[in-house]
C-alpha positions, 0 to 999 in steps of 0.5 A: 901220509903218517896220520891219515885214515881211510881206504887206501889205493892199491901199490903202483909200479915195482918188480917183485923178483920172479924166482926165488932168491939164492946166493949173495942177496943184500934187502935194501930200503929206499926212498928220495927227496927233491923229486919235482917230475919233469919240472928239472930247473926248479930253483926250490929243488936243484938236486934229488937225493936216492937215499937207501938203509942196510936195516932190519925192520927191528933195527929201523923201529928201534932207531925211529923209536929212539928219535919220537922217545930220546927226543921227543918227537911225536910219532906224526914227526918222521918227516925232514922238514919237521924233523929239522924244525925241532928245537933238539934238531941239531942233537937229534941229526947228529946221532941219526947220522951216526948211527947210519954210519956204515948202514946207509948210502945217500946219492945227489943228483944235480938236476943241471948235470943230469940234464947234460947228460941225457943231451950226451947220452940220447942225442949224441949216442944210441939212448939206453937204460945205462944213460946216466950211470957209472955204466956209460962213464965213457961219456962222462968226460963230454958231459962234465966239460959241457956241464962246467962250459955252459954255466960259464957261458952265463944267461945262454947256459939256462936258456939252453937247459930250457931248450933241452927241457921243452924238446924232450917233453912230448906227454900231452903236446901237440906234434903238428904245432911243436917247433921246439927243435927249432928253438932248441938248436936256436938256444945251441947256437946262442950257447955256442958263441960263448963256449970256449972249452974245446971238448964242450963246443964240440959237443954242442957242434955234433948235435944234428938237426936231423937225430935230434928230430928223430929221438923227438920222434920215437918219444912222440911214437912211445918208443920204450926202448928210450929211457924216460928223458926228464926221470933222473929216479931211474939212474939214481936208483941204479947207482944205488943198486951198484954201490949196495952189489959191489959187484959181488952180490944182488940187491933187492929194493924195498921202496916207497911208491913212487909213480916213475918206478913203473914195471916195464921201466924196472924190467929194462933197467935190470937187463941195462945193469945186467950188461953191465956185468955179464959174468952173472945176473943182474944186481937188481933183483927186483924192487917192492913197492911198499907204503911207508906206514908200514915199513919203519925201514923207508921211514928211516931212508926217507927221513934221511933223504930229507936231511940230506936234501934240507941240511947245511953243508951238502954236498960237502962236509960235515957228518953227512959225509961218509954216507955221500956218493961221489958229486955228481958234477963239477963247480963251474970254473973261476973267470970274468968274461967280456962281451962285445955288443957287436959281435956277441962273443966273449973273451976272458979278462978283458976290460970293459970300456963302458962308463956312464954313456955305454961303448957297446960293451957288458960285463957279466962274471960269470963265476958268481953263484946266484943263490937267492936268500931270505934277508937281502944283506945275507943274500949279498953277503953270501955272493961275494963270500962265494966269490971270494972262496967261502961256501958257507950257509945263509944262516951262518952268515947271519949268526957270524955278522952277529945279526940278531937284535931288536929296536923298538922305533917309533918317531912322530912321521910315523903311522906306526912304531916299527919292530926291527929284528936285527942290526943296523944296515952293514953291521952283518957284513962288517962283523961276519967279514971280521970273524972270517979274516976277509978283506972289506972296502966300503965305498961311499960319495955324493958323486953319482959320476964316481959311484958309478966308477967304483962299481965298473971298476970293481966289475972289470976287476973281476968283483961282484959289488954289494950296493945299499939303496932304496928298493922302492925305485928297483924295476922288479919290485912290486912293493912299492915302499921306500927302504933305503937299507936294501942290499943287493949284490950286482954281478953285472952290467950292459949298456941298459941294465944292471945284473942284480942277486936279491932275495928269492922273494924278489926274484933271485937274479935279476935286472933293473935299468941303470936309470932305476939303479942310479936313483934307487943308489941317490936316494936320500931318507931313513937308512940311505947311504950315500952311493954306497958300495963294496967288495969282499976278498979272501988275503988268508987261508980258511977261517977256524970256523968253530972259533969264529961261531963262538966269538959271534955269539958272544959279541952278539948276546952281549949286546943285546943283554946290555943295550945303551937305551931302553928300545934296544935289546931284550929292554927294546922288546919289554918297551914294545909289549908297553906300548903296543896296547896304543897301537889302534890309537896311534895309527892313522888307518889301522886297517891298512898300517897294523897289517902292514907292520905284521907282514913286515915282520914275517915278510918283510925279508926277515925269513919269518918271525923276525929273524929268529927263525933264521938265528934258531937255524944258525945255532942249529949249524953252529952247535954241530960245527963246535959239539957246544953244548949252550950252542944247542940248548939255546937253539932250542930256546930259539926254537920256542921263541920263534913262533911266539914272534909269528903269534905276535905278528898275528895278534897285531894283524888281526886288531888292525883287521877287526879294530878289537884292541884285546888282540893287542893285549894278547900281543903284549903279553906274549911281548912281556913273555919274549922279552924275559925268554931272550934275555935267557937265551942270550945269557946262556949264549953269553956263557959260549966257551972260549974253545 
C-alpha cells in the first residue's frame, strides 16, 4: 500500500524469461481490479477487469505526475476508489483515458460467464490451460447459449452457479463427507426444467455423473494438469497477452504481485498459448512480478483497473470504450415465463390465472436485472427503466428526477425534527420519466381487491410494477420503523409470495408473503399512498441524454433556490442550523431519538450524507456526457459539501450519545456554512446552458 513503512516480504509467483529476449518483444504493465478469489458470485464484484499499459517508466511517472499536480491529487491518492471521489474526478477521468488512447487495453470478465464456461470447458471437455480464452472459441457457442438460457430460467440459474461453485472448490474439504456432486446434478436437473434453448439443454444433458466425480477427483488428488477452476486471472491474463502479440510479436508482463499468478500456473499457461500458434514461440514470454511502489507503470494499469471496474457506463459507452475488450457474455433475452405449480415447468407468454385465492400458478420475468441500489425510489426506478430498454446509472437516474432537495420537518407528534434530503415520494420518478420521454401510469385505490388486479395484470403483461408502501410491515426488514414512501420494485409473484428488488441494503431481491405485501400496501400514515402502483414504457427511441441532464439540473436548482417556504431548500437548511441547538431539549429520550436522526441521514437509504453523495456522483457522469463546464465546477462543490453533511450527522449523534449540547452547536455551524455553499452550487447549476 502507498504510504506504508517497513520490512517488506519477498515477491511471490511470476516467470522471469529464461533467455534473452530477441526479435518483436512488446514490455507490458498489468495489474486487475474485482478479484474476489473463489468467492465468484459476490454481488459487490460481478466482473474482474485485466488492465494492462503500453509505457515507459518515464511516460507512467509523468502521466501519474500530472494527475497529483494538474489536479491536485496527493501522492497517497493512486488508488480508484479515491481517485473517483475527488471533486475534479470527472476532468481528471476524462483526460486519463485519453491519454491511454491507443497505449493501453481493458478486459472484463463477467464472473457468471466465466463460470459457464469452466462447466463447458472442464466438465464436458479434457480440461486445459486454454479454457476460457479465444483458443477454445470452439466451445464458445455451447457457453453463451447456456450463459443466456440459465439467466432466463430465473432463481434455478443462481442455485445452479452455486452448485458449480461448491463442486469445484475442493481446498481445505473433507472428501469422504463431500456430496457436492450430488447436490450439483441436483441443481442441473432443477435447471433443466426451465431451460428451453436447445444448444443450452443440451449441454446441461451431456454433463455425466461419472466425468463430473472424476474431474472432482484429480482436483481432490492435486491434478496440475487442471487449470485452477474459480481462478478467472489466468484466462484474463491470456486474452491480454493475445491482444498485445497480435500474433506478430512476444509479450513480457510486468505485474503487481498477485498470489494466483504462481510459476507452475505461468509455465502451463505459456505452452497452452504456445499451441496456440505453433509457427513460434509462446507469446508469453514471461511475467515479472513487481510492487507497484516501485513501478509508476502498474500504478497506472492499476489506476485504471479501478476506473474501469468502478465508473459508469461499463461495459458500454463512453470514453472507456476504445481500450474495452469485446464483452465477455450476452445480456439474458427478453421474455415472461409462466410456471405451473403442478408440473414445474414453464412456458413463455402465458397468462397467469392467480388472483387473490391462488390457481397453483406464479409469474416470474424473467428479464428483469435485479440490481440493488442505494435509495429504494432510484433502486425501482432503474428496474423498470432496464426493462423498458434503458441502461442508465443509479445516479443518473437520481439527477434526471431532478432529486435533490432539502425539508426541515418538524410537527409536535414528533420526538425530533426530521432533515430530509430529497423530493417528496414519486416526484424522482415522475421527473426522470419526463426527461427521458417514457410512458408513466400511476395506479391508486382504496380497493385492496383492485390493487391487487392491477399488479397481476401488470405482471401478465409482461411489466415489472413499482409499489409505495410501508416497509415497516415487509418480512425482510429488520428495522422496524414505519415509512409509508418506501418503494420497491415487484417482478413477481407465486401462491405465497411476492418477488421484491429493494435496496442492497435490504437485500436486493427479495420475498415477502402476500399477507406482509398487502398490508405494507394498506397501510395509512405519513407518506402513505393508497394501494399505489406503476409501470414505465418506452413508446419512442432513445432519449438526447445531454439535453435531458442539463434540463434536470436547471428544473432542479431552481427549485431549491426559490423554495415556497422557509423549510425548503437552501432556507430549509438555514432554519435547521437555527434550530438544531434545541435539539437535546426537544427530544423525549435524546439518547436513542438524536442517533436515530443521524443514521437516518447517512443510513437511512440515502447513499450517505443526505444524498449528496449521490447528486456529487451524478454531476460527475453528467459533466462527462454534456463536456459542461458549471456541470464539473459544481461536482466539485458537491464534492465538498458532501462530507460536511457526514460531519453533520456526526455532531448530532454524538450530542444524543454524550448529552453535551456544544456538538450541536457545532452542528449549526457547519448547517449555516451548508446552507450558503448550496445555494452557490445551485446558482452555478442554474446557469447550466441550454445545449
Amino acid at each position: 500500500m502507498a504510504g506504508s513503512t517497513g520490512a517488506r516480504l519477498p515477491l511471490q509467483g511470476g516467470l522471469p524469461p529464461g533467455e534473452a529476449l530477441t526479435g518483436a518483444v512488446r514490455e507490458i504493465a498489468c495489474d486487475e481490479s474485482g478479484f474476489s478469489g473463489t468467492n465468484l458470485l459476490d454481488p459487490a464484484t460481478p466482473v474482474i477487469v485485466h488492465a494492462s499499459v503500453d509505457l515507459s517508466r518515464d511516460e507512467a511517472a509523468a502521466l501519474i505526475g500530472t494527475l497529483r499536480s494538474g489536479f491536485r491529487f496527493s501522492p497517497d491518492e493512486v488508488k480508484s476508489r479515491q481517485f473517483l471521489r475527488r471533486r475534479e474526478a470527472a476532468e481528471a477521468v476524462e483526460w486519463f483515458l485519453s491519454a491511454l488512447r491507443d497505449r493501453a487495453h481493458v478486459h472484463l470478465v463477467d464472473k457468471e460467464f466465466f463460470l459457464a464456461t469452466r462447466v463447458v470447458d472442464l466438465l464436458l471437455a479434457e480440461p486445459s490451460y486454454a479454457a476460457g480464452t479465444r483458443l477454445a472459441g470452439d466451445r464458445r457457442p455451447a457457453a453463451v447459449a447456456l450463459h443466456r438460457a440459465g439467466r432466463a430460467a430465473g432463481p434455478g440459474w443462481a442455485v445452479f452457479l452455486a452448485a458449480v461453485v461448491e463442486m469445484l472448490r475442493t481446498k481445505r474439504r473433507d472428501r469422504a463427507d463431500d456430496r457436492s456432486v450430488a447436490r450439483f446434478f441436483a441443481a442441473r436437473d432443477a435447471l433443466r426444467r426451465h431451460v428451453d434453448d436447445t444448444q443450452a439443454g443440451a449441454v446441461l444433458d451431456a454433463l455425466d455423473p461419472a466425468r463430473v466425480a472424476a474431474v472432482q477427483a484429480r482436483l481432490y488428488a492435486g491434478d496440475r494438469t487442471i487449470p485452477p477452476p474459480l481462478e478467472p486471472l489466468l484466462p484474463a491474463l491470456a486474452e491480454t497477452v493475445l491482444h498485445w502479440s497480435g500474433g506478430r510479436r512476444r509479450v513480457l508482463v510486468i505485474h503487481d504481485e498477485q498470489s494466483a499468478l504462481t510459476e507452475d500456473r505461468l509455465r502451463r499457461l505459456q505452452a497452452a498459448l504456445a499451441a496456440g500458434d505453433p509457427a513460434g514461440p509462446s507469446p508469453l514470454a514471461g511475467l515479472v512480478m513487481t510492487d507497484s511502489r516501485d513501478d509508476p507503470r502498474v500504478q497506472a494499469a492499476d489506476l485504471l483497473a479501478g476506473v474501469a471496474r468502478r465508473m459508469p457506463g461499463v461495459p458500454g459507452d463512453g470514453p472507456l470504450r476504445p481500450l474495452l475488450s469485446p464483452a465477455p457474455g450476452p445480456r439474458p433475452r427478453p421474455g415472461r415465463r409462466r410456471r405451473d405449480a403442478r408440473t414445474g415447468r414453464r412456458s413463455r407468454g402465458a397468462r397467469s390465472e392467480r388472483r387473490d385465492g391462488g390457481t397453483g400458478a406464479d409469474v416470474i420475468l424473467d428479464d428483469v436485472t435485479p440490481r440493488a441500489g442505494v435509495h429504494c425510489e432510484t433502486t425501482t426506478l432503474g428496474v423498470l427503466t432496464r426493462h423498458a430498454g434503458l441502461d442508465l446509472s443509479e445516479p443518473m437516474l437520481f439527477g434526471l428526477g431532478e432529486g435533490l432537495g432539502f425539508v426541515y420537518w418538524d410537527a409536535k407528534s414528533m420526538d425530533v425534527p426530521f432533515l430530509g434530503g430529497r423530493t417528496k415520494p414519486l416526484c424522482v420518478t415522475r421527473a426522470a420519466a419526463g426527461r427521458l420521454g417514457l410512458d408513466l401510469r400511476v395506479r391508486e385505490t382504496t380497493s385492496a381487491a383492485k390493487a391487487w388486479r392491477d399488479v397481476t395484470d401488470a405482471l401478465d403483461a409482461g411489466h415489472p410494477v413499482g409499489l409505495q408502501l410501508d416497509s415497516y410491515h415487509l418480512d425482510y426488514f429488520t428495522s422496524k420503523v414505519h415509512f409509508g414512501g418506501h418503494t420497491v420494485a415487484m417482478y413477481g409473484y407465486d401462491d405465497t409470495h411476492a418477488h421484491l428488488v429493494d435496496t442492497a441494503q435490504q437485500g436486493g431481491a427479495v420475498t415477502t408473503t402476500l399477507e406482509s405485501l398487502a398490508r405494507a400496501r394498506a397501510a395509512r400514515g405519513p407518506m402513505t399512498a393508497r394501494h399505489l402502483s406503476y409501470t414505465l414504457t418506452a413508446p419512442g427511441g432513445p432519449p438526447d441524454l445531454a439535453a435531458a441532464v442539463r434540463a434536470a439540473v436547471r428544473a432542479n436548482a431552481g427549485a431549491f433556490l426559490d423554495p415556497p417556504i422557509a423549510n425548503l431548500g437552501h432556507r430549509g437548511i438555514a432554519t435547521a442550523a437555527a434550530r438544531v441547538t434545541r435539539w437535546l431539549d426537544r427530544a423525549a429520550d435524546p439518547a436513542r431519538d438524536l442517533p436515530l436522526a443521524a443514521t437516518l441521514m447517512e443510513r437511512g437509504g440515502t447513499g450517505g450524507a443526505l444524498f449528496r453523495a449521490v447528486y456529487r456522483d451524478f454531476l460527475a457522469e453528467a459533466a462527462t456526457v454534456t463536456g459542461d463546464a458549471r456541470l464539473r465546477r459544481a461536482q466539485r462543490m458537491y464534492a465538498d459539501i458532501a462530507p460536511l453533511w457526514t460531519a453533520v450527522a456526526d455532531h448530532i449523534a454524538a450530542a444524543g450519545r454524550t448529552g453535551d449540547a456544544t456538538h450541536l452547536t457545532r452542528a449549526s455551524a457547519v448547517l449555516a456554512d451548508l446552507a450558503v455553499r448550496e445555494r452557490e452550487a445551485m446558482t452555478v447549476l442554474a446557469a447550466v446552458d441550454a445545449g
